[in-house]
LUMDRENVEX-130132 format. One line per 10 residues: for each residue x, y, z of C-alpha. Coordinates in steps of 0.5 Angstrom, whole numbers, padded with zeros to 4 digits, always signed. Layout:
BEGIN
X,Y,Z | ...;
***
This chain:
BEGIN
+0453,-0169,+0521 | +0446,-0169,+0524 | +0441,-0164,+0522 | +0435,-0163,+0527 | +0430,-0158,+0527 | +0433,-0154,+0522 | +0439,-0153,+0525 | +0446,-0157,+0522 | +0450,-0160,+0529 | +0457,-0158,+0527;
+0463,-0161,+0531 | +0464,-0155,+0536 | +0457,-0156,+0538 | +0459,-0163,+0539 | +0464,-0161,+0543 | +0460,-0156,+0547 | +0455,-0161,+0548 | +0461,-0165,+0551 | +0464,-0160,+0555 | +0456,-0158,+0559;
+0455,-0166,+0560 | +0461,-0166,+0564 | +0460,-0161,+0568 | +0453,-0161,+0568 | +0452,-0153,+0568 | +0456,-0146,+0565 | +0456,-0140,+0564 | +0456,-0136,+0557 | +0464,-0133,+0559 | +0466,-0140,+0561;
+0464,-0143,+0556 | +0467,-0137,+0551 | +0474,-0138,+0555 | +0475,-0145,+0555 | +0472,-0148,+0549 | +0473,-0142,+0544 | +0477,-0136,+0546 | +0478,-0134,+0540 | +0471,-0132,+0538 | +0467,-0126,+0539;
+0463,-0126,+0545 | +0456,-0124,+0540 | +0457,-0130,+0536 | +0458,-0135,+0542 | +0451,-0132,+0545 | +0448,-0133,+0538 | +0450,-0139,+0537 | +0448,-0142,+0544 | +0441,-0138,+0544 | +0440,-0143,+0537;
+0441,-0149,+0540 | +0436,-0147,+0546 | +0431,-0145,+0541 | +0431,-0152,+0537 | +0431,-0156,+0544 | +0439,-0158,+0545 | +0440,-0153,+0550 | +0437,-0151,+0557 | +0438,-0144,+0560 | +0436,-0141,+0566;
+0439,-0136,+0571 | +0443,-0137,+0577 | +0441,-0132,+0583 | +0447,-0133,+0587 | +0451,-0127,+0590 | +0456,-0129,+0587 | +0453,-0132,+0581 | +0448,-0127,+0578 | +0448,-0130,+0571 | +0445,-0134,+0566;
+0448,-0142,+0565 | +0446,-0146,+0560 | +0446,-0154,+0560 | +0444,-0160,+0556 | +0439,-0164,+0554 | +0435,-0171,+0554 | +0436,-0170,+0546 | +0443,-0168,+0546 | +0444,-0175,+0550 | +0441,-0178,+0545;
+0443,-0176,+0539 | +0450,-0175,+0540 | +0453,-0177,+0547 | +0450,-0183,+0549 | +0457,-0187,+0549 | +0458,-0184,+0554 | +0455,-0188,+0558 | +0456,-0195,+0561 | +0448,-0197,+0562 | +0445,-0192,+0556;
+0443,-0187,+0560 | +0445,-0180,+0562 | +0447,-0179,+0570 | +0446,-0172,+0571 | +0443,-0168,+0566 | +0443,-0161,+0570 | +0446,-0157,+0576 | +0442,-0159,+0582 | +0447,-0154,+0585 | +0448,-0149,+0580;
+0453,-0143,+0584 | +0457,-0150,+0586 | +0458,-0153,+0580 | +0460,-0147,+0577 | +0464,-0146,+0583 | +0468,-0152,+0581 | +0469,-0150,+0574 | +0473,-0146,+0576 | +0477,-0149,+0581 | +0478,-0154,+0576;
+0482,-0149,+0571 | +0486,-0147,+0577 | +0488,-0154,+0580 | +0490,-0156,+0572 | +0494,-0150,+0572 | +0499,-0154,+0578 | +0505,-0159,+0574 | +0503,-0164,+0580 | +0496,-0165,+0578 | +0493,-0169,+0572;
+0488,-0173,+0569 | +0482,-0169,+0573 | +0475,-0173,+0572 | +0469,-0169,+0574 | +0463,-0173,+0578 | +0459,-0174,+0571 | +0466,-0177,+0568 | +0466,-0183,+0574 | +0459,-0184,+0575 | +0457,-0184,+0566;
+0465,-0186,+0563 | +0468,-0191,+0561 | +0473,-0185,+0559 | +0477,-0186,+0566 | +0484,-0189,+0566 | +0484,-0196,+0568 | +0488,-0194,+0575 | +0483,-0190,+0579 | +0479,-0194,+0584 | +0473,-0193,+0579;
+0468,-0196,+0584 | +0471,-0194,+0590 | +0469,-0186,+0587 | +0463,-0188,+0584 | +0461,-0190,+0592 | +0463,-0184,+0595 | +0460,-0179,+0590 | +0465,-0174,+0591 | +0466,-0167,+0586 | +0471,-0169,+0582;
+0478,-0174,+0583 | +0485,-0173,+0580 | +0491,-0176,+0579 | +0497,-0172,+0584 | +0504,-0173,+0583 | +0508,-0172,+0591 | +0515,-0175,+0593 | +0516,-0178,+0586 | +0510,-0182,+0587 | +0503,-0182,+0583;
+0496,-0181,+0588 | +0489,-0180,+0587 | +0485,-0176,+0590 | +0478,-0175,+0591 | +0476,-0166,+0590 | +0471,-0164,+0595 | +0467,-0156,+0595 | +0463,-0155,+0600 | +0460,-0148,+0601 | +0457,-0149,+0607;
+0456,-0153,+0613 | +0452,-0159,+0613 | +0450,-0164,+0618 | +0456,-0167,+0622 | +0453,-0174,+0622 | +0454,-0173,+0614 | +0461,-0171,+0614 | +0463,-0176,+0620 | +0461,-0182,+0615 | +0464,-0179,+0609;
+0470,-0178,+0613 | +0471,-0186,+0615 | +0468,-0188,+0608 | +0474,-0184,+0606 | +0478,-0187,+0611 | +0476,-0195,+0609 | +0478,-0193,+0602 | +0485,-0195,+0602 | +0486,-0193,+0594 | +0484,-0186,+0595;
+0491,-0184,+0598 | +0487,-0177,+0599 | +0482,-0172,+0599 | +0482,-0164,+0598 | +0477,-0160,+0602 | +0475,-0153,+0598 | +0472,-0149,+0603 | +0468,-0143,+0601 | +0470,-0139,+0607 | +0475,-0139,+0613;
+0470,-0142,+0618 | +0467,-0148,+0614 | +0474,-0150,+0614 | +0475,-0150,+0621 | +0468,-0152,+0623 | +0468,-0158,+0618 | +0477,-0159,+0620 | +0474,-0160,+0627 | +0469,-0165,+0625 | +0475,-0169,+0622;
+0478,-0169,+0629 | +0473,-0172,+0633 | +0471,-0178,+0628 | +0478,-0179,+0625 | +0483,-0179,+0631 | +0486,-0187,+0630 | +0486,-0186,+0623 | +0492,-0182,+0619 | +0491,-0176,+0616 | +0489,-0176,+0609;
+0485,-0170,+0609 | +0487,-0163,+0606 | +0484,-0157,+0607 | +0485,-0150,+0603 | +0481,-0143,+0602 | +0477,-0142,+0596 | +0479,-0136,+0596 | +0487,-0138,+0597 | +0486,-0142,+0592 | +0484,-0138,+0587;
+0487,-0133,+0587 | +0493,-0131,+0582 | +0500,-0134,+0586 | +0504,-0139,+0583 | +0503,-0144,+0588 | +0497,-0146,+0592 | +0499,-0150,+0599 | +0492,-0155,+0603 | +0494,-0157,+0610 | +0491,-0163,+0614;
+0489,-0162,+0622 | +0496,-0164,+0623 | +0499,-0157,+0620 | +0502,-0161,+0615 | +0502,-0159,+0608 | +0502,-0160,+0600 | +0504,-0155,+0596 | +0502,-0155,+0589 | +0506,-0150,+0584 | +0504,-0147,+0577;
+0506,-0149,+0571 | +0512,-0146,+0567 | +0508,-0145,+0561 | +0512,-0142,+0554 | +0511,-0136,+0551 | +0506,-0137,+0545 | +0504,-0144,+0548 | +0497,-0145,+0546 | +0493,-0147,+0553 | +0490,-0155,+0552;
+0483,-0155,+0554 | +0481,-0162,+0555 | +0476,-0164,+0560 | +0482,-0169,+0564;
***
């Protein structure tokens, strides 16, 4: 244990230090839910505004429409002192959210994707770009080149895949998705990706750029609502622009089993 300003680092902190590096970003109610759900909600807020006050931790307030809420991220301090394995060169990639409703967004698309039996080894962008903590399958350089939000690892017709995460929330310039479309397409060792769209007109907007720049290719490009996503059914289907479909099914958990919170 290191003692720093008058404050003793415990394990948990470590641990919520590990889990804002990863993500970049969260909120009081999402650190609570999946780091520690079994404590008051007084005393992680406690513990969080002491970390703040004695430099570990960054706070700020997200105005978003669906995001009105205050987020916490790390510190260069924390880096130094606690997380600095992390990285390949000794240095952090991304401390804070650039885009803090995005990536909160993504914390949650990652619960939900976690709780399908298809999906496992899930790494965020930060795990690619900073770790050495990624298994020795995935086509680690190809992903860092792509930047994509996260990738895992998606077991379909008896055979294991990886698969690049994208969440996009609004619409951005075509040219830009026409090269990460034929990025994607030259990437033989990312078998495909998954487009979260945050509404329905996205979705179609960015399927069609795919069907202008792609045609010689074969789909690889699965396409869902956030909303459908999210929402609490048992299953969860992408489509491509073919109308094909990967349907991703919940996994049957036993009573009184404790939920694993690992960050893959």
């Amino acid at each position: 244990m290191k003692v720093k300003n008058k404050i003793k680092i415990h394990s948990d902190d470590i641990k919520l230090f590990t889990y804002l590096y990863i993500f970049q970003v969260a909120t009081i109610n999402q650190i609570r839910r999946d780091l520690f759900p079994k404590r008051d909600i007084t005393s992680v807020v406690r513990r969080l505004s002491k970390l703040k006050k004695n430099g570990f931790l960054e706070k700020k307030v997200c105005f978003d429409s669906d995001w009105d809420c205050v987020v916490y991220s790390t510190t260069k301090k924390v880096f130094k002192n606690y997380l600095r394995h992390f990285h390949i060169e000794g240095r952090p990639e991304q401390m804070s959210s650039a885009s803090l409703a995005h990536d909160l967004t993504l914390i949650e698309i990652r619960k939900r994707l976690k709780q399908f039996k298809e999906v496992s080894n899930y790494y965020t962008e930060n795990l690619i770009r900073s770790s050495t903590l990624v298994e020795e399958s995935f086509p680690v350089e190809d992903l860092r080149d792509l930047r994509n939000d996260a990738v895992f690892k998606l077991e379909y017709q008896q055979k294991f895949h990886h698969i690049a995460l994208e969440y996009e929330a609004s619409i951005k310039d075509r040219q830009r998705y026409s090269d990460k479309f034929l990025n994607y397409c030259l990437r033989d060792k990312v078998s495909g990706v998954f487009f979260v769209c945050k509404k329905k007109q996205h979705l179609k907007k960015i399927m069609q750029f795919e069907k202008d720049c792609c045609g010689p290719y074969a789909p690889k490009f699965y396409y869902i609502v956030l909303e459908d996503l999210l929402c609490e059914k048992s299953f969860a289907t992408f489509y491509n622009r073919n109308g094909n479909k990967i349907t991703l099914h919940v996994k049957i958990q036993p009573e009184n089993q404790v939920v694993n919170h690992s960050y893959q």
